[in-house]
N, C-alpha and C positions, 0 to 999 in steps of 0.2 A: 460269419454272421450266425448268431444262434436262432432257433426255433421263434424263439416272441420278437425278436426286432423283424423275423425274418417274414412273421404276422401280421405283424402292424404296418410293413411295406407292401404284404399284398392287401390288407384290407385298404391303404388309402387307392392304392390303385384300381381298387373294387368302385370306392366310391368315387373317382373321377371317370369309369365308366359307366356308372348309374346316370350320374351325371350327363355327360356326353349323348350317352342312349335316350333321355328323358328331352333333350334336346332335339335330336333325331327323331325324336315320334314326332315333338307337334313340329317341327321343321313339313314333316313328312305329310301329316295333317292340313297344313297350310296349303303346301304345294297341290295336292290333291283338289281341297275345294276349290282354289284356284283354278285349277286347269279344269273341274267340272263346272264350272261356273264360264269361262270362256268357249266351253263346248256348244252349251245350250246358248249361249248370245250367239253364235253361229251359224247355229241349226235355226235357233227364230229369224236371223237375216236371210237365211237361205231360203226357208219358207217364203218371207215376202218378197224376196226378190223372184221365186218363180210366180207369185201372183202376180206382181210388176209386168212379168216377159207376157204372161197371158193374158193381161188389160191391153199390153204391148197390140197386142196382135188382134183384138178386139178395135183396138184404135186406129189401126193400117184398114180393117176391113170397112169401119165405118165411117173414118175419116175426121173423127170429132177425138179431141184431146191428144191428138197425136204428139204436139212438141212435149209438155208434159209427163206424158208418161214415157215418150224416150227418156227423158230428163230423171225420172223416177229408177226406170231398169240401169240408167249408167251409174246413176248416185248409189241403189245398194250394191251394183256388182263391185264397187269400188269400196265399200265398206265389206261385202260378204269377204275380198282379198285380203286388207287389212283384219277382219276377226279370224280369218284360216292361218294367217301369219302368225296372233299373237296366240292363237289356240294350240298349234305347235309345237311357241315355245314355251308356252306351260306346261303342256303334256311330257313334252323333254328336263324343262325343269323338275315335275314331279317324279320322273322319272329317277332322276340321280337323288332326289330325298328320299325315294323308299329305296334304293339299295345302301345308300349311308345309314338308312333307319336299321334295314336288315345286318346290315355288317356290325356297327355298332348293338344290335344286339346278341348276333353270336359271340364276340366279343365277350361283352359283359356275362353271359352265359359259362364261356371258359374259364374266363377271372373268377367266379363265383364259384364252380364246381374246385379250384386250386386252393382258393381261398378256404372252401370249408375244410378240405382234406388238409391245409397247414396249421386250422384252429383247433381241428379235433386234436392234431398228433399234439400241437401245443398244451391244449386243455389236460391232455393226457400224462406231459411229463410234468406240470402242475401239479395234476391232482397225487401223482406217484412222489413228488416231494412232500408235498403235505402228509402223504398217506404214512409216510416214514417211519411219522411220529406214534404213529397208532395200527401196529404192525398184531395181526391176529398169531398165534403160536405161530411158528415156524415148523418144518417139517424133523423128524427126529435123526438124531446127525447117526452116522455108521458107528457099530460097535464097534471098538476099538483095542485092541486086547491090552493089558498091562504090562511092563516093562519084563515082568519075570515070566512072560508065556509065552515071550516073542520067541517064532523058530529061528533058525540059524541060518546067518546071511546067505545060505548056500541056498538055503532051500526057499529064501524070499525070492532072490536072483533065477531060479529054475520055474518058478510060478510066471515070475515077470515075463523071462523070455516067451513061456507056452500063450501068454496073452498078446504080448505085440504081435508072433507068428499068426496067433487067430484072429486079433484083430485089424491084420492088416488085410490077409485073406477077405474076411467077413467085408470089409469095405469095399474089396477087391470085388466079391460076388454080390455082392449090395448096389454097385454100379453097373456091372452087368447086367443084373435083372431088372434095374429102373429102365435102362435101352432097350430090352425084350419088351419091358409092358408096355413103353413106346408106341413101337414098332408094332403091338398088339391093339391096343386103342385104336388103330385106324381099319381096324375090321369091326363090320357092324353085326348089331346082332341075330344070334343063330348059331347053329350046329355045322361045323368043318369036321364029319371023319370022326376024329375021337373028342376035339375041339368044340368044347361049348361056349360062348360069348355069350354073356348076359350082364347086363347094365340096371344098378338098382339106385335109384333118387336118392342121393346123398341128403343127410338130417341139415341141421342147424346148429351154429354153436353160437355165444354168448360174443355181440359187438361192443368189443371194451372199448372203442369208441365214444360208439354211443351211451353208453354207461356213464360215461365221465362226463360229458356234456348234459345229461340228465341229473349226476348228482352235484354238475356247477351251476344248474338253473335252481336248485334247490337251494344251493346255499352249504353244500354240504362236502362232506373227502370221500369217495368211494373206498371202501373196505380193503384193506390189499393186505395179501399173505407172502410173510417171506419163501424166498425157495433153498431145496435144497441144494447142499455144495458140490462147486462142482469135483469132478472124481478124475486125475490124471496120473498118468504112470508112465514114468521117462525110462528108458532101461536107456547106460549106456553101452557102448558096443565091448565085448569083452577084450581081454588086451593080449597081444597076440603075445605067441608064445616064442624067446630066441634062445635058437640052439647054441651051446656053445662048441666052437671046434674042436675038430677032434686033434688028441694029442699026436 
């Protein structure tokens, strides 16, 4: 799958997570005033139902209204059970809506942060097609010598070898010392001995990124300069030498 189908698959999945998630809020929303609204009908029956128990008891002492206000303390404690019941399961329902709310929006958060990182790289090998067409100088190619200055295969051959040996070496100690400054990096800073560690805030460099997405909001092809070629040198292995037997 290349780059832009591979775009426009994560952008629709972008937007059935917007989607999803926009759901999830007022899902989450509902459940919420719901369950606060079952709270306070609760809280008001509980209230009256302890006025109820203490007319209750006002009524046992003076003997006036008594069946009624039994009649009153049995009716809400049987309603205060049924509102503690449905109060609950609201609170349990709201419950499962804000962690669907929340999931669905981490979600859509990850999709979002993949997404921009497949548009940019997209935008980028766009604007590098475009840019093709309108390519600034290019960098100036190796001098080259003419057919009648070339040295002699011996002597190309004897240059070549001294480069693979060095540059095999040079890789050879170019790995090694990436593993030492390793191994270095994990001491902090200050003075070991002869040993000085110091750490300086690395600059900025230019987000050709964002460049490209700034000259596709404009309408425009970001500037792009050819490079120069690349430089390789195959030596093959010389060919051995056979003796002939002796007579």
């Amino acid at each position: 799958m290349n780059s832009t189908a591979k775009t426009a698959q994560m952008m629709a999945r972008l937007a059935d997570a917007e989607t999803t998630a926009k759901v999830a809020g007022r899902e989450e929303t509902r459940t919420a005033a719901r369950a606060e609204r079952a709270a306070a009908r609760l809280k008001d029956a509980r209230t009256a139902a302890a006025t109820a128990r203490r007319e209750l008891r006002t009524a046992i002492r003076t003997g006036k209204g008594l069946a009624a206000a039994e009649r009153r303390v049995e009716r809400l404690t049987v309603k205060c059970a049924t509102l503690a019941t449905a109060a609950q399961d609201a609170k349990a329902e709201a419950t499962v809506a804000r962690r669907a709310a929340r999931t669905a929006a981490r979600r859509l958060d990850a999709l979002a942060r993949r997404a921009a990182r497949s548009a940019a790289h997209t935008v980028g090998e766009i604007a590098e097609r475009l840019g093709r067409t309108a390519l600034t100088t290019a960098p100036a190619a190796d001098p080259v010598l003419p057919a009648e200055e070339l040295p002699a295969v011996e002597e190309i051959e004897e240059h070549a070898d001294r480069f693979a040996e060095l540059d095999a070496k040079a890789k050879t100690y170019a790995k090694a010392a990436d593993a030492e400054k390793k191994w270095l990096r994990q001491i902090p800073v200050g003075v070991f001995g002869r040993v000085t560690v110091a750490r300086t805030p690395g600059g900025t460099v230019l987000d050709g990124d964002q460049v490209a997405l700034d000259y596709a909001d404009q309408g425009l092809v970001p500037p792009r300069k050819g490079r120069k070629d690349t430089f390789k040198v195959a030596v093959a292995a010389a060919p051995a030498l056979v003796l002939a037997p002796a007579a």
